[in-house]
N, C-alpha and C positions, 0 to 999 in steps of 0.2 A: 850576480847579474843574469837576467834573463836569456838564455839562447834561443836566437829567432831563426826561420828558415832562410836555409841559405839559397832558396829559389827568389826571395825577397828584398834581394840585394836589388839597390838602385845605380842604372846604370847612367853616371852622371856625366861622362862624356868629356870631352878634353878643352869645348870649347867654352869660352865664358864670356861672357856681357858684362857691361858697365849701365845702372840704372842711375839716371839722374834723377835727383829729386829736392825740387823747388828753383827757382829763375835766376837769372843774370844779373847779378853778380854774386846772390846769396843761395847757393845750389852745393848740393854735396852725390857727389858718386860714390857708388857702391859696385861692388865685381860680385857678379854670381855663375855660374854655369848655366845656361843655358836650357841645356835637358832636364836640369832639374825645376828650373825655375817656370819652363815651358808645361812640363806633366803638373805644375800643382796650380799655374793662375789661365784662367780662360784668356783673359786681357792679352799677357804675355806671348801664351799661344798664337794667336791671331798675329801679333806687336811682330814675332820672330816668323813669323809664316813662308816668308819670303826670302831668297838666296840671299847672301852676302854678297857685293862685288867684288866686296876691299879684302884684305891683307889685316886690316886694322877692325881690332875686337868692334862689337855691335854698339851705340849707346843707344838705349829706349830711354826718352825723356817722358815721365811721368803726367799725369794730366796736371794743367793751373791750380783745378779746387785741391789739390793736393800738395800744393806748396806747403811748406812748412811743417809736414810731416815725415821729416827726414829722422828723428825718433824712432819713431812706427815702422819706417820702413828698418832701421836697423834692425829691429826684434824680429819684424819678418824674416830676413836674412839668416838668423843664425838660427831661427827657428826652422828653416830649411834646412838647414846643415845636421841640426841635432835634435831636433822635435821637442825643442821646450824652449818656454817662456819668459824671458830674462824682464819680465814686469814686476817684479813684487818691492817691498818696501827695503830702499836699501836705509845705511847705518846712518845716513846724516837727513832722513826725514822720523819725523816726531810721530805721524798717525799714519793710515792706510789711503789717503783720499789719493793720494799721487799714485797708486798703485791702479784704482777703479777708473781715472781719468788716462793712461795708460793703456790698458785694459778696452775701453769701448774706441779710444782712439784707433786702437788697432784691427779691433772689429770694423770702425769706419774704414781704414785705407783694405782689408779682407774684401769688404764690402766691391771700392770702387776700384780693383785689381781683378774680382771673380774668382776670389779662391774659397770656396766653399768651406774647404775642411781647416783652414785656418780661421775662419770667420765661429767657425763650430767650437774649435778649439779655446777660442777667447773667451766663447759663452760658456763653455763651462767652467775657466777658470772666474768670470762671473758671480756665475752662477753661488760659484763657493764662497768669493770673497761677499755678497749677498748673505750667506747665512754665518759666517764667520767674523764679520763686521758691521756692514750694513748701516752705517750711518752715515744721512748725509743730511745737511744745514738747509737753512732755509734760501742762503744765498747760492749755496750747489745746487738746490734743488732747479732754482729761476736759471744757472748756467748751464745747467746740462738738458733742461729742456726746452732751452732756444736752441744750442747745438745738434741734440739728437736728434729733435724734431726739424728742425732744417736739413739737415742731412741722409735724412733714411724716409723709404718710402712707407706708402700707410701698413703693410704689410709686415715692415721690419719687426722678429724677433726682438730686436735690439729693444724697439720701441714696450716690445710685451713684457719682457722683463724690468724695463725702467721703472713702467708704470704699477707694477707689482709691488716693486720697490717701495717705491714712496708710497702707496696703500698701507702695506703692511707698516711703513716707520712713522709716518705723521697721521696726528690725532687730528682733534677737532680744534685744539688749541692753536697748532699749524694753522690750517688754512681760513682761521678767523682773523689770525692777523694776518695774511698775507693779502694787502688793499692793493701795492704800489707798483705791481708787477701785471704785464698784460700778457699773459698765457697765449697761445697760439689756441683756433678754437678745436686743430684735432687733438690736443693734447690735452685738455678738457673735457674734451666729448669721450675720450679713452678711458679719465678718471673716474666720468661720471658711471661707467658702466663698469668698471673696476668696482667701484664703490657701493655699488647696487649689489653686486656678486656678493663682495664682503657682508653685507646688510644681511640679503640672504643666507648665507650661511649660518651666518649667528644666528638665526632661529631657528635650525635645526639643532638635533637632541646634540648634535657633538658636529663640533667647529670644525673645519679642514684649516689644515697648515697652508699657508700661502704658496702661491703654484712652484717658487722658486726652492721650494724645502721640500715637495712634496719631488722634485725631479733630480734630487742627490742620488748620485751614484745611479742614475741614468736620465743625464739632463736632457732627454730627443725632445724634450714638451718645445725648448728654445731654439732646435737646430734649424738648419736653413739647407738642409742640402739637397729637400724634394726626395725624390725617386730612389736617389743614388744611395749605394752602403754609407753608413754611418763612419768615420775615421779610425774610430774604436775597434770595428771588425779589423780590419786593417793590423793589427796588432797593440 
């Protein structure tokens, strides 16, 4: 096991919060510390700003579009505690799609909590399950691009990789049969310039790997975090 500095100890403080998450009667709390949970989401920061009156721990009730993501928020949680990722395929699922579905959900609640380096951290686990699996149907395809395009803005990362995605995994035989499904028009207008990219390449002397192979083992092409160090410096 690696020995890290011990100037880099987190000081997580004594006091701890209860996060609710999704509505009355069907709501599940969560305890976190506070300090810690303050230093990694912008949202929370803000959320905890202000003094305690009481005696009695904090509850921050999560936003409405995030009901039902009391999943997400548990991988958050212990990804706080320990800096990994309790997404991947457990013993009683057959393929990886529950892992990918997982996976962007969580980048969704990253997303609308403002936690950058956890938003970073999905995409690269992503990123990998992208060149390690990367298959997804024609009926995934239609669900995750009402979801993701609903949910993230025209800038999203999220959105850069998806459409990568299916570039790189469906042919022509794909989207000849797909008559029945009414695409949203950014999500379209993303393919078609996807798709233009791809075109061009292939006439060059030698083809480029698709952007999500070409950013293994340093995925920053997908990060979201602007200005700020990368989470990876960080240790």
């Amino acid at each position: 096991m690696t020995s890290l500095p011990h100037a880099d100890l987190i000081d997580i403080g004594t006091k701890a919060m209860t996060v609710r998450v999704g509505i009355k009667p069907h709501f599940k709390d969560f305890t976190v510390h506070e300090n810690l949970i303050r230093n990694s989401s912008a949202f929370f920061k803000e959320a905890l700003s202000h003094e305690n009156d009481t005696d009695q721990p904090r509850i921050v009730q999560l936003p409405d579009c995030l009901n039902g993501m009391g999943g997400q928020f548990h991988i958050y949680q212990q990804w706080l505690y320990t800096g990994r990722l309790y997404t991947g395929k457990s013993a009683s699922e057959d393929n990886r799609r529950q892992e990918w579905t997982r996976l962007y959900g969580c980048y969704l609640l990253g997303d609308s909590i403002q936690d950058t380096n956890f938003m970073d951290v999905c995409m690269d686990a992503m990123v990998k399950w992208a060149d390690d699996c990367g298959k997804i149907t024609q009926l995934e395809t239609r669900l995750d691009a009402v979801e993701i395009y609903k949910k993230t803005p025209e800038t999203s990362p999220l959105r850069l990789l998806f459409v990568d995605l299916i570039v790189e995994v469906h042919d022509y035989d794909f989207w000849k049969a797909e008559k029945d499904h009414d695409f949203s028009y950014a999500f379209m207008r993303d393919m078609v310039i996807a798709l233009a990219y791809k075109y061009q390449s292939k006439t060059r002397k030698s083809r480029s790997l698709p952007p999500y192979k070409n950013s293994l083992g340093q995925s920053c092409h997908y990060h979201c975090r602007g200005d700020a160090p990368c989470y990876k410096s960080n240790g």
